[in-house]
N, CA, C and O of each residue as an XYZ file, in Angstrom:
344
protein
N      -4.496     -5.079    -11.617
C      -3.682     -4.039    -11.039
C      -3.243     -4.473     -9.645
O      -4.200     -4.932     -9.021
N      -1.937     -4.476     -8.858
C      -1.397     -4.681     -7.884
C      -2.337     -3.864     -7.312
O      -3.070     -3.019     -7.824
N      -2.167     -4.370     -5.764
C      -2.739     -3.890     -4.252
C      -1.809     -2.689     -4.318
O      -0.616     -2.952     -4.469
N      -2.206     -1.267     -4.218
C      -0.849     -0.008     -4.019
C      -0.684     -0.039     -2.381
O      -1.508     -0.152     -1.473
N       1.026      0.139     -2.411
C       2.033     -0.194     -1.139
C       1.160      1.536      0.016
O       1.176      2.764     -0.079
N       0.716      0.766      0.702
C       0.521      2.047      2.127
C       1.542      2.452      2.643
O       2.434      1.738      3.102
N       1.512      3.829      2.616
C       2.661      4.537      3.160
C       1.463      5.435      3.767
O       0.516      6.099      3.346
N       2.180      4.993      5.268
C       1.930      6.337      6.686
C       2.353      7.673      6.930
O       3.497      7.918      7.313
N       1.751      8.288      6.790
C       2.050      9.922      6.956
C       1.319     10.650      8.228
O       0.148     10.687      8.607
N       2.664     11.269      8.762
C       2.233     12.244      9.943
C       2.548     13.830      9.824
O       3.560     14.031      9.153
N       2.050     14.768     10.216
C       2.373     15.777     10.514
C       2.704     16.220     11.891
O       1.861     16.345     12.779
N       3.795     16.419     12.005
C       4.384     16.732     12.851
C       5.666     18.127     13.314
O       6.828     17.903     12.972
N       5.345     19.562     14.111
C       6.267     19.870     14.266
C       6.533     20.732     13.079
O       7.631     21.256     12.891
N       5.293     20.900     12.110
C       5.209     21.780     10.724
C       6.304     21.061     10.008
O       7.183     21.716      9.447
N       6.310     19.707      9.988
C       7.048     18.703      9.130
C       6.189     17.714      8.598
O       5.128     17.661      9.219
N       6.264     17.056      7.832
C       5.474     15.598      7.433
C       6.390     14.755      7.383
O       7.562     15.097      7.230
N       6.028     13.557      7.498
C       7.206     12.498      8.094
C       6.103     10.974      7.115
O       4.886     10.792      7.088
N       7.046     10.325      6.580
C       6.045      8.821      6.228
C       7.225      7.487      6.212
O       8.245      7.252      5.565
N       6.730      7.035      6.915
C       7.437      5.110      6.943
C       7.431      4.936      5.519
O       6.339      4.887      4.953
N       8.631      4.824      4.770
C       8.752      3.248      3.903
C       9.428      2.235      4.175
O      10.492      1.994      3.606
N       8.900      1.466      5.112
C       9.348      0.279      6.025
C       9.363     -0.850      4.715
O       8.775     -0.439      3.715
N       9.913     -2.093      4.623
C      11.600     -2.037      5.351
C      12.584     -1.244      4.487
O      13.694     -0.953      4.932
N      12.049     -0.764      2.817
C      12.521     -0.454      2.419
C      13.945      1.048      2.802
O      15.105      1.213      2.425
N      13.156      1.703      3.557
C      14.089      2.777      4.412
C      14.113      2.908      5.753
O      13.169      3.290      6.444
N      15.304      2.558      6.167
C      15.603      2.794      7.616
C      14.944      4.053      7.964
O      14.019      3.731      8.709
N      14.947      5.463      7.789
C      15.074      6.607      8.150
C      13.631      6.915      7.490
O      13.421      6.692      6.298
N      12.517      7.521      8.485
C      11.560      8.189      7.576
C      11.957      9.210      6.591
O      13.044      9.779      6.694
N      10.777      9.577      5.241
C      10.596     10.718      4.628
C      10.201     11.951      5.374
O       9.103     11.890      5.926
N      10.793     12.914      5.481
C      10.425     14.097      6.447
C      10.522     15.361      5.225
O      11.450     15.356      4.415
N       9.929     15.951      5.215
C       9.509     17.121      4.148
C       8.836     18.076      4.514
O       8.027     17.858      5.416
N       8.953     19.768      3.819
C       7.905     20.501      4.816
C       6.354     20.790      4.214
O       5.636     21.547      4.868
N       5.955     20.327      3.255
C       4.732     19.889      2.830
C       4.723     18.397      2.238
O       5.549     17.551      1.894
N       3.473     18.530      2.301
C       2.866     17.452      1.794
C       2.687     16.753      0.540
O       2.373     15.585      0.313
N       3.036     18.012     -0.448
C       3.352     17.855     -1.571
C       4.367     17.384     -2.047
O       4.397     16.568     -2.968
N       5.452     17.921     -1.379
C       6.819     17.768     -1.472
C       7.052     15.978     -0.687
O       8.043     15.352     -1.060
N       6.535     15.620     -0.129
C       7.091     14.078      0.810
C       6.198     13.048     -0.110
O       6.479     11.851     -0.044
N       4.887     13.580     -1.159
C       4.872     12.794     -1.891
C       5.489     12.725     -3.119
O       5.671     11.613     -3.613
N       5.754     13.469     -3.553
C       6.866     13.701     -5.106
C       8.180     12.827     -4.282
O       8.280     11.699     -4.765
N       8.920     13.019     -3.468
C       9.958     12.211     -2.779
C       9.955     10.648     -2.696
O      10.797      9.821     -3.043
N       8.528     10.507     -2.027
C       8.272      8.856     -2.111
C       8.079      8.197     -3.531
O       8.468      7.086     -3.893
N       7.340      9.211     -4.295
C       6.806      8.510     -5.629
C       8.658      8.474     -6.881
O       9.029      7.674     -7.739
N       9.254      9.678     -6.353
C      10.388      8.953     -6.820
C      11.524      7.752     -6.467
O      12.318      7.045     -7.087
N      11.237      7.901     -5.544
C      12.032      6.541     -4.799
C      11.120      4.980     -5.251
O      11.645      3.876     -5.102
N       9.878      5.144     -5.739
C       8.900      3.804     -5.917
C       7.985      4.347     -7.297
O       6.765      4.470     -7.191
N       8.694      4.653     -8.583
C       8.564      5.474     -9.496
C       7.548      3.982    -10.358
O       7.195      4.184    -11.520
N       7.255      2.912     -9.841
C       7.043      1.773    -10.632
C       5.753      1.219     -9.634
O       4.976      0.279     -9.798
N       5.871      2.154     -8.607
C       4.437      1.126     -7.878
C       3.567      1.892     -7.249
O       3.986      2.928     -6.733
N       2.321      1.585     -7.165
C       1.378      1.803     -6.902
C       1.221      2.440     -5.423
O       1.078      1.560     -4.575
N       1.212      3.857     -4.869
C       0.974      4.198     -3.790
C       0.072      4.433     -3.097
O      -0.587      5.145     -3.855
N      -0.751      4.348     -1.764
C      -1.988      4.704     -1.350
C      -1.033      5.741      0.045
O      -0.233      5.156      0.775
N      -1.265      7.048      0.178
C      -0.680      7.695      1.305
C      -1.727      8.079      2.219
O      -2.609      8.912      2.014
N      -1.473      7.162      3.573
C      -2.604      7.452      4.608
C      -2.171      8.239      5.937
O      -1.306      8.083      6.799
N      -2.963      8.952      5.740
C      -1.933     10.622      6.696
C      -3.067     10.157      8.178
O      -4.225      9.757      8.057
N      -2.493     10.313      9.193
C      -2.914     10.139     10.532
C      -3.689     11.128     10.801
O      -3.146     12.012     11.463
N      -5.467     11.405     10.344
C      -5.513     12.551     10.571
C      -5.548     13.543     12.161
O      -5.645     14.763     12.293
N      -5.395     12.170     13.495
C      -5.095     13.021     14.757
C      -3.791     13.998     14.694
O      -3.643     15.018     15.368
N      -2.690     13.355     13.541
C      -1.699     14.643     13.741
C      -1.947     16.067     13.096
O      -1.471     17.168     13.373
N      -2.629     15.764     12.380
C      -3.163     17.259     11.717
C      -4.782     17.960     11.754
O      -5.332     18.818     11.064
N      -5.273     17.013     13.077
C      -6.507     18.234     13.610
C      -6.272     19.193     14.328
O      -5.814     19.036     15.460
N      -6.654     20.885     13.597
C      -6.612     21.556     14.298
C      -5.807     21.994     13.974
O      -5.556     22.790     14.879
N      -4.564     22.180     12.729
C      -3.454     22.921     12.284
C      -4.978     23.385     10.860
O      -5.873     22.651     10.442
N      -4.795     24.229     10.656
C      -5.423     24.499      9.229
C      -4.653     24.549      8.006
O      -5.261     24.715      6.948
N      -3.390     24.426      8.010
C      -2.400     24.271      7.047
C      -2.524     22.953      6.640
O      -3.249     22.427      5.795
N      -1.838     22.595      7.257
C      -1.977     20.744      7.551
C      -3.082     20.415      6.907
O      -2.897     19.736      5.897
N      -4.223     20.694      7.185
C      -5.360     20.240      6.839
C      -5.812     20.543      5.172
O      -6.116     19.619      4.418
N      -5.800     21.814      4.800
C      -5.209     22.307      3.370
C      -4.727     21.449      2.621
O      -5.428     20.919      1.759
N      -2.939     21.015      2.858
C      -2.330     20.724      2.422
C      -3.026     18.668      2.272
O      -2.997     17.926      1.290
N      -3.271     18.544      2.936
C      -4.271     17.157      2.638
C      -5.354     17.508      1.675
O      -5.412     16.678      0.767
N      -5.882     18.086      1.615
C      -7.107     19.130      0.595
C      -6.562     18.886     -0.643
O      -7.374     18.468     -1.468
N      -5.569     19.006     -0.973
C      -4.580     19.503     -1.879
C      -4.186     18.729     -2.482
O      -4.302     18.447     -3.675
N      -3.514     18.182     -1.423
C      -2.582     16.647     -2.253
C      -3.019     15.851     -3.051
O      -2.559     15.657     -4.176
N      -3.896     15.340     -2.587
C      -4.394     14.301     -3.843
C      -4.464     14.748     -5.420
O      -3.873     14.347     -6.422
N      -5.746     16.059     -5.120
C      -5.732     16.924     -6.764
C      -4.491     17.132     -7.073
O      -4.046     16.486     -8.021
N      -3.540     18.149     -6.316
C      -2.343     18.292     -7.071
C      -1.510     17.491     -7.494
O      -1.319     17.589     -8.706
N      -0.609     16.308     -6.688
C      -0.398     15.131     -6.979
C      -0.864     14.624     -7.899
O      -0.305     15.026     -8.920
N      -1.854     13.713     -8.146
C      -2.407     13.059     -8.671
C      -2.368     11.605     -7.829
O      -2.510     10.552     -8.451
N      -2.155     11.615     -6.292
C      -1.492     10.627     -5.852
C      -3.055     10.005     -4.982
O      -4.034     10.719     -4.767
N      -2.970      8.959     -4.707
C      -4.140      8.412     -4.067
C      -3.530      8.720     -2.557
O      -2.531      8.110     -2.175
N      -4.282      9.844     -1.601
C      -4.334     10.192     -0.502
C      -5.748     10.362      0.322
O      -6.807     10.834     -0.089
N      -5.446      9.859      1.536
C      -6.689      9.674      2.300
C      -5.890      9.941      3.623
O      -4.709     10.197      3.859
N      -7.121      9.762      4.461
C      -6.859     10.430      5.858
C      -7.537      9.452      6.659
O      -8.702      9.095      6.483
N      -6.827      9.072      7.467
C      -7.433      7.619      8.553
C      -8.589      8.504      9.558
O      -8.147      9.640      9.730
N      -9.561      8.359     10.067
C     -10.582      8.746     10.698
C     -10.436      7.620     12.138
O     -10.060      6.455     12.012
N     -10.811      8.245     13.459
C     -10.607      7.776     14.329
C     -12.318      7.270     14.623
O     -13.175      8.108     14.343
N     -12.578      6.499     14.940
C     -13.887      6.058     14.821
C     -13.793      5.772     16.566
O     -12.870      5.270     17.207
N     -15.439      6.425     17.148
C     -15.538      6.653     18.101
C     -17.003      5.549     18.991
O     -17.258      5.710     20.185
């Protein structure tokens, strides 16, 4: 099985936003989380995704945080949350 392509995800501004560098100039911006992965996974309907959400942009929103809760089960998409190690 291929290495799945990392795509960066932020919350920002009650938006989510993710790099598909170089492939798109312009980030994915969506107003859940659900929704910016159904977007990416159709644009890369053939490859393997891992979505790693920044979790400093979404400590402390409880939505945000939910909606990471969420994603993966609902999706079915491999989502994780980067941890700032101290």
């Amino acid at each position: 099985m291929p290495e799945p392509r990392k795509i960066d995800v932020a919350y920002s501004d009650g938006h989510w936003l993710a790099e598909v560098a170089p492939d798109f100039d312009e980030p994915f911006d969506c107003e859940s989380l659900q929704r910016l992965i159904e977007a990416v996974q159709r644009e890369r309907p053939d490859e393997p995704l891992l979505f790693i959400v920044d979790w400093t942009t979404i400590e402390g929103y409880p939505d945000a945080e939910l909606q990471l809760l969420d994603a993966g089960e609902k999706s079915g998409a491999m989502v994780i949350s980067s941890v700032q190690e101290f």
